[in-house]
Structure formats: structure tokens, C-alpha cells
C-alpha positions in Angstrom: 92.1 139.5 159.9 91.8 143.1 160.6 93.5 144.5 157.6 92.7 141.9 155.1 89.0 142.8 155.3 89.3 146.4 155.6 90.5 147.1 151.9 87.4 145.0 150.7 85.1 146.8 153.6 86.3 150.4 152.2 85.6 149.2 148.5 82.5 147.3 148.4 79.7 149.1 150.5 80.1 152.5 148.2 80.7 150.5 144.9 77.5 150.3 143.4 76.3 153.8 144.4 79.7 154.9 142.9 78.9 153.6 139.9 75.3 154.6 139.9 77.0 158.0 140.0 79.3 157.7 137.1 76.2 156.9 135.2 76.4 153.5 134.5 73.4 152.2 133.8 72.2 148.5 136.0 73.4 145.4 133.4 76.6 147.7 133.6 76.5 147.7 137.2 75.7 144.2 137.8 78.7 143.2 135.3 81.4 145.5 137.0 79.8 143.8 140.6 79.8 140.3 139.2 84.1 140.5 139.0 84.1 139.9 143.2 82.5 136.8 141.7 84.2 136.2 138.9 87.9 137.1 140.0 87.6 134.3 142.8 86.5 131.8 140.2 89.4 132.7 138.0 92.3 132.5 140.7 91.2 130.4 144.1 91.9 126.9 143.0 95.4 127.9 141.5 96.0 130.0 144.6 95.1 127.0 146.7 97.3 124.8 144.9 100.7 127.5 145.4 99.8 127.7 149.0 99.5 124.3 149.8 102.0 122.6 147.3 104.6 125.7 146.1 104.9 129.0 148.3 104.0 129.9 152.4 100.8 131.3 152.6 101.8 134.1 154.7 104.1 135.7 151.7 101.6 135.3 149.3 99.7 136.9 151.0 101.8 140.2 151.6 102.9 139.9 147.8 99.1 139.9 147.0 98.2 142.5 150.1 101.3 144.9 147.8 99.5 144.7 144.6 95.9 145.2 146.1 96.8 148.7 147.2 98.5 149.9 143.8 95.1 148.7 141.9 92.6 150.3 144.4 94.6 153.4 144.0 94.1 153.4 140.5 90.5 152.1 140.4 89.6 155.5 142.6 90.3 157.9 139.4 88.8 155.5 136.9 85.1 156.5 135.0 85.3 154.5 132.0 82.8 151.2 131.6 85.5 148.8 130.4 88.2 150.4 132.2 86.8 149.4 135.8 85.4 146.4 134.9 89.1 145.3 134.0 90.6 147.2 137.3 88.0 146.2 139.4 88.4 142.1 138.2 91.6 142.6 138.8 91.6 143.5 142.2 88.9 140.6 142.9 91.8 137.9 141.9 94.2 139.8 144.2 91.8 139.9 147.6 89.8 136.9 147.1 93.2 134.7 147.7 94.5 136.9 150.2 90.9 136.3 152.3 91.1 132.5 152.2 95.2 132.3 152.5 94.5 134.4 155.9 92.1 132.1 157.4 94.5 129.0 156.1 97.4 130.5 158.1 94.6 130.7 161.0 93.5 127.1 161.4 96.8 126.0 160.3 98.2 128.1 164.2 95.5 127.9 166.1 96.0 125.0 168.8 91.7 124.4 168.6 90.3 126.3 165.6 86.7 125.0 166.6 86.7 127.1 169.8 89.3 130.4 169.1 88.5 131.2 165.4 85.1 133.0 166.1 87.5 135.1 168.4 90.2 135.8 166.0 87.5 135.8 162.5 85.5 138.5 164.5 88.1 141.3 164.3 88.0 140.7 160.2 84.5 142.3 160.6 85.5 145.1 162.9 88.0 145.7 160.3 85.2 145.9 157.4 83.8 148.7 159.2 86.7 150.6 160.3 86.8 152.4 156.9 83.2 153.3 157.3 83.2 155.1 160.4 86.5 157.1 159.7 84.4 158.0 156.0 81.9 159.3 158.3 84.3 161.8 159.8 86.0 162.5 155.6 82.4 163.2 154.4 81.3 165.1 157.9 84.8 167.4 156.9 82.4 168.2 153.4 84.8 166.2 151.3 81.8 164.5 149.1 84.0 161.7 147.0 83.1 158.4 147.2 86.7 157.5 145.7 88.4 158.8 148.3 87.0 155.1 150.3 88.9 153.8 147.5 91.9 155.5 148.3 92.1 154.5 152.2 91.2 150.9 151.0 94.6 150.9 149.0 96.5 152.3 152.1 94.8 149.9 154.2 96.1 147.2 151.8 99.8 148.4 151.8 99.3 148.0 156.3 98.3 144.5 155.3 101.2 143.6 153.2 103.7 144.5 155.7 102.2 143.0 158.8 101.3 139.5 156.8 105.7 139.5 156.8 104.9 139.0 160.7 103.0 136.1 160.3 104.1 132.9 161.7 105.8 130.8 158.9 102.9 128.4 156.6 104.9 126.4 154.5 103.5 124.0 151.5 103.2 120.6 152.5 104.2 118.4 149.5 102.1 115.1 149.3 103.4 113.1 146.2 100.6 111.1 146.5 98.0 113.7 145.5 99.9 116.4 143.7 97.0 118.8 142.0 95.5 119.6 146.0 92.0 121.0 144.8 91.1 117.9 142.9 92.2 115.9 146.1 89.9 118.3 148.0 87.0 117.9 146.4 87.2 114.3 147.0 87.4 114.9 150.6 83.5 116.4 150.3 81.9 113.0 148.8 79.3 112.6 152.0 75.6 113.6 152.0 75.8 115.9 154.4 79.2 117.2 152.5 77.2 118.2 149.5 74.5 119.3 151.1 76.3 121.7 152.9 78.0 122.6 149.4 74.6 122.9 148.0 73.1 125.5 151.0 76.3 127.7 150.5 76.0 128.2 147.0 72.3 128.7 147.2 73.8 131.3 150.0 76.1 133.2 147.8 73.4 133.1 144.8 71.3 135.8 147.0 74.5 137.2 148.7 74.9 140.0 146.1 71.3 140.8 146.7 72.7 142.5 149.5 76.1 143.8 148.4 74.9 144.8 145.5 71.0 145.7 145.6 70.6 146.8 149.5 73.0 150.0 149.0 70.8 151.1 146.2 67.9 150.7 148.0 68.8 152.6 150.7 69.7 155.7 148.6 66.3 154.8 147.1 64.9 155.2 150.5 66.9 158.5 151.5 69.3 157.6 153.3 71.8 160.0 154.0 75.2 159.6 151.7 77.1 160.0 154.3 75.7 157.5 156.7 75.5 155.1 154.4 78.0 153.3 155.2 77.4 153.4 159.2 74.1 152.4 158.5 75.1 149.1 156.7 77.5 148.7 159.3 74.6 147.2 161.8 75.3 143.7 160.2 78.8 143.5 160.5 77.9 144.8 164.7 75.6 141.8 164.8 78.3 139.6 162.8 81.5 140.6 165.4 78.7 139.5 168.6 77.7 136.3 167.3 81.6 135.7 166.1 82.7 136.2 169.6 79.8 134.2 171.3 80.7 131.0 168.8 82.9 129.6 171.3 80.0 129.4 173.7 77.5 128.3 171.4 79.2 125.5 169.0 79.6 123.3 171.7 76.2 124.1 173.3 74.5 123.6 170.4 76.7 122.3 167.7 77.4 123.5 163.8 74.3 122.0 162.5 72.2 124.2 164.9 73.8 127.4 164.6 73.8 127.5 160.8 70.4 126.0 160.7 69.5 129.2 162.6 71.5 131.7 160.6 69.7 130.3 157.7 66.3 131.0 159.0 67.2 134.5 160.4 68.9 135.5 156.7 65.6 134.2 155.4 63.6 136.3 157.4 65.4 139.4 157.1 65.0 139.1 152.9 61.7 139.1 153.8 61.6 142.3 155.4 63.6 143.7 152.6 61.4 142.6 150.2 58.4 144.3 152.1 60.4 147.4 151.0 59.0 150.4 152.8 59.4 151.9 155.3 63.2 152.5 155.0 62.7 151.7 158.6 61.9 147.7 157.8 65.0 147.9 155.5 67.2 149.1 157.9 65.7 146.4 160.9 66.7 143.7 158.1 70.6 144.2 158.0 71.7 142.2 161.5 70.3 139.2 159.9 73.1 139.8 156.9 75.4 139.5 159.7 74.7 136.2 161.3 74.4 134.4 158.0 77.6 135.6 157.6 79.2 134.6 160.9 76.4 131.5 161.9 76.8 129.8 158.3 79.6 131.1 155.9 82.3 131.2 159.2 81.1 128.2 161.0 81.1 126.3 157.2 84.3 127.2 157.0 85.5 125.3 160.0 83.4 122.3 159.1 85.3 122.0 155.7 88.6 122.6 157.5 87.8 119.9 159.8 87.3 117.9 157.1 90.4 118.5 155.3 93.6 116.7 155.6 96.4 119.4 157.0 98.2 119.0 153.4 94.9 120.2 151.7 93.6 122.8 153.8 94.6 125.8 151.7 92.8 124.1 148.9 89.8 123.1 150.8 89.2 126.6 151.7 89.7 127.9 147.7 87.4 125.0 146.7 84.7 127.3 149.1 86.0 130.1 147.5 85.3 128.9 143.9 81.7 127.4 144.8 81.1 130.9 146.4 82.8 132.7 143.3 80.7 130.8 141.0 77.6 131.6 143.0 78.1 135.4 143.5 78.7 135.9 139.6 75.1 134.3 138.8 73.8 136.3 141.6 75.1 139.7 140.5 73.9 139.3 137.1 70.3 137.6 138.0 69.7 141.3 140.1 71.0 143.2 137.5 68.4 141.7 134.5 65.8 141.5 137.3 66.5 145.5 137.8 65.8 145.7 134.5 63.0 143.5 134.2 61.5 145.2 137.4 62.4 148.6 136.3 64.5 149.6 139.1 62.0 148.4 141.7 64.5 146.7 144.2 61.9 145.1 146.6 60.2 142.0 144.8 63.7 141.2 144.6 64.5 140.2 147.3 61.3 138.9 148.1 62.1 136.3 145.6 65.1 135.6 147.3 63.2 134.6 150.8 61.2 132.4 149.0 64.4 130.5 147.2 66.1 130.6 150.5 63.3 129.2 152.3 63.7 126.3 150.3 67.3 125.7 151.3 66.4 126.1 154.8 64.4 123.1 154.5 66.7 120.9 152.4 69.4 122.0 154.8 66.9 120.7 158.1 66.8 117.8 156.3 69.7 116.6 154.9 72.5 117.9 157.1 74.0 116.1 160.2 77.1 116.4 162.1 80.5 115.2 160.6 83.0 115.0 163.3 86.0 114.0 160.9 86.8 113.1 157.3 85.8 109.4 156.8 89.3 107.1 157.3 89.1 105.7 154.2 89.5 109.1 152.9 91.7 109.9 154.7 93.9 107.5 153.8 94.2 108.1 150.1 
């Protein structure tokens, strides 16, 4: 978990300022954001499928881990428009399998996934901010380029492939009976409360590049130091590893429906406060609440739809969340880029837009969804 989110975590906090200094101009931006998005779409269903019917998990993902590292390498010395969008996609469809493959080999080990994953999923985000706080130390040393994140991203990558050999062995598991895994998935997710919950996370990952994307550029709007940029957006992967390790407590206390209910409303509130925009001191305040939406609804979803998956469909129940996501993050990226341009750079209404959207899904969530203990037999069964 550690190294598979630290080559994302050493990419994607400087990527938009990095572009903003190559001169790209925001549509550009938003486009060249948009491939996180777009490379899931492209790749998680056929990757769920070669996990769970073809290939162990565990050596696709050091195969994938191997190719991550040569691309980041090259992405770092790369100015050209078209020449990192294309490296940049192409590094999405690597990662975004190895991130869902990782947690597959997780729930498939784990002897209770509902009370240790929180545990193990917390030291992904202490692994997304590693790279920040040793960039701290790079910049402190006056060496001022942002590639060089890029750089240690592709060495982290290269770590990852050769631990993920390590792994405990995650073999397919053939099922004759339902050979294309996704499709068999999906069908898995037929409930009310299932597509609710479907619903809430893409309405999640809509706004999520809101803060990927747009909440780096306001900061350097705001003045915040280059250097400490990364630290600073840091504070909501500090609030994301707490509530990760205190989900064991709290699932059983209060239940999934409770904790993501929560999440929901605290991610709402803090686009609020970005969207108030000023002082940079609201902005900052805002950023926890980007971590417990991530570990309160996006982790804990996760182990709903594993609990609802069949063990012969779990790779491809978590790459059918990795496709809705995909497809949500590649509207999102390009809605903030033509509403940059429409707002002329002003960053702020926004994300007050966002609350208002996400306040909406707070309330279909309240209403439509209820705890699911297990797929339904009859599902089950087919």
C-alpha cells in the first residue's frame, strides 16, 4: 500500500502547477488532468478481467509497478502539449490497475477485511505523502524543479515492482459459468441501496478533481510557498491515515452507512470553505475534510462492494469502482477547466458550486442508502 500510492502521491500534487509553469494554458490543463480519468476508464475493466480470470494479481502488478517507473522517468523531461498528454495517459492505465489489483490482493488475505483494511489502507496515504516531505528537504537544498517529484515517483515505482514479487500468491479463479467477470459484477450491484451508493460515488469523483486539480492552483493563487506546497496539501492525507486507523473502532460502532454519511457532509462543508476563497487561511482549514471523504466514503465503499462480491469477481468488482470513478473524474477535470475559463481564472465560485451539487447527494444518500450485510442469495447463486 505504501509504495503503490507513493508514485501517484509524488506525481499528482505538483502536476497542475507544473504545467501552469510550462505555459500551458487551463483547457490544456484540464485535458492533460482528465488522463487519471480517462486512463482508468480505458484499462480497469480489462485489467479486472486478467486478474480474476487470466493472471495473479500480485504479478500484474509488479509487471505494471516496472513500466510505471520507466514512463514517470520520461514524463519529467517532457514540455510539449501532446507529448504529455500521451505520457501522462499512459501512465494513468499503468497505476490505475496496479491501485485496485493492490487492494484485491488485500481483501482477497485478509482473514476480516471489515475490521484490518482501515489498518493496512492507511499506510497507502502515509505513502502519498512521503514524497512530499522528502521534496521539502530537495527544494529546502535550492534545487527549484518540480520534475525532479517526477523523478523519485519513478524510483518509487521500480521499489513497488520488486516488493509486489513478495506478495502472497492471488491466482485467477475460473468460473465457467460467468466468464466476462465485469459484466457478472455489475450484476451483483442490482439493489437500491447498490445503485445509490454507485450514484453518491460518481457524484463524489465528479467534484474530486476540484481538488486535485483546482485546490493546487489556488493555493499558488493565494501565496503559498512552492516549496511547502506539497506539506501543506499533505493535512488531508494526516486526517485521512487517523480516520483510516480509527475505522476498526468506528464501523462496528456506528456502521458503513453512518460513517460515509458523515464523510459526505464534512467533504460538503469543506467545499464550502473553499469556495469562500479568501483568506488562504479558510482554504488551508478546508483540506482534512478531503481526507475523510477519502477514507469515510471512497475506502469504506470499497469494502461495501467487496462484501458484496462473489470471491471469483472481486478483482472485477473493484475495476467496475474504478471505471465509475474514471468516468466521473474525466467529466470533472474538464467541467473545472471550461468553468476556469468561463470564470476567468477565478477558482472560488467553483467550488462553491460543487457544495451546492454535493449537498444534494448528501441528501439522496440520507435517504436512499441502508445497510447490505451480503449479496442477495439469489445472486449469488448465478
Amino acid at each position: 500500500m505504501f509504495l503503490q500510492y507513493a508514485a501517484p502521491g509524488a506525481l499528482l500534487p505538483l502536476y497542475s502547477t507544473r504545467l501552469k509553469e510550462l505555459g500551458f494554458d487551463p483547457m490544456t490543463i484540464a485535458a492533460c488532468c482528465a488522463t487519471q480519468a480517462l486512463g482508468y476508464v480505458l484499462v480497469s475493466l480489462s485489467a479486472g478481467q486478467t486478474a480474476d480470470r487470466w493472471f495473479s494479481a500480485e504479478r500484474c502488478v509488479a509487471v505494471l509497478g516496472a513500466l510505471e517507473g520507466v514512463v514517470l522517468w520520461v514524463l519529467a523531461d517532457l514540455s510539449d502539449p501532446y507529448a504529455v498528454f500521451g505520457v501522462t495517459l499512459l501512465y494513468w492505465m499503468l497505476t490505475g490497475p496496479i491501485i485496485f489489483l493492490g487492494t484485491t490482493v488485500c481483501f482477497n488475505h485478509l482473514r476480516s477485511p471489515e475490521s484490518e483494511f482501515g489498518a493496512i489502507r492507511l499506510w497507502g496515504t502515509v505513502g502519498w505523502m512521503a514524497p512530499g516531505w522528502l521534496m521539502v528537504a530537495w527544494f529546502s537544498a535550492g534545487r527549484a524543479d518540480t520534475a525532479d517529484a517526477f523523478r523519485l515517483g519513478a524510483l518509487l515505482a521500480f521499489a513497488l515492482a520488486g516488493y509486489a514479487l513478495t506478495l502472497p500468491p492471488t491466482p485467477p479463479r475460473r468460473n465457467p459459468a460467468a466468464r466476462f467477470a465485469p459484466l457478472a459484477a455489475l450484476r451483483q450491484l442490482r439493489s437500491r441501496t447498490c445503485v445509490v451508493f454507485l450514484v453518491c460515488t460518481f457524484g463524489v469523483y465528479l467534484f474530486w478533481p476540484f481538488t486535485t486539480q483546482g485546490t493546487p492552483l489556488l493555493l499558488k493563487q493565494l501565496g503559498v510557498p512552492h516549496a511547502w506546497m506539497m506539506p501543506t496539501l499533505t493535512l488531508a492525507q494526516a486526517v485521512e491515515a487517523t480516520t483510516l486507523g480509527l475505522l476498526p473502532l468506528l464501523l462496528p460502532r456506528l456502521g458503513a452507512r453512518a460513517v460515509m454519511l458523515g464523510a459526505l457532509a464534512a467533504w460538503t462543508l469543506g467545499l464550502f470553505l473553499t469556495g469562500v476563497g479568501r483568506p488562504v487561511e479558510v482554504v488551508v482549514a478546508s483540506l482534512p475534510c478531503n481526507g475523510l471523504i477519502v477514507s469515510g466514503f471512497l475506502v469504506v465503499g470499497q469494502m461495501f462492494a467487496n462484501r458484496q462480491a462473489r470471491p471469483d469477481l472481486r478483482s472485477s468488482m473493484q475495476a467496475l469502482l474504478t471505471f465509475v470513478s474514471g468516468l466521473a473524474m474525466l467529466l470533472g477535470h474538464l467541467l473545472l477547466g471550461a468553468m476556469r475559463l468561463w470564470l476567468g481564472g477565478d477558482l472560488p465560485p467553483a467550488f462553491a458550486a460543487a457544495a451546492a451539487v454535493t449537498a444534494v447527494l448528501l441528501v439522496v444518500f440520507a435517504a436512499g442508502f441502508y445497510e447490505v450485510e451480503s449479496v442477495p442469495t439469489a445472486l449469488a447463486a448465478e
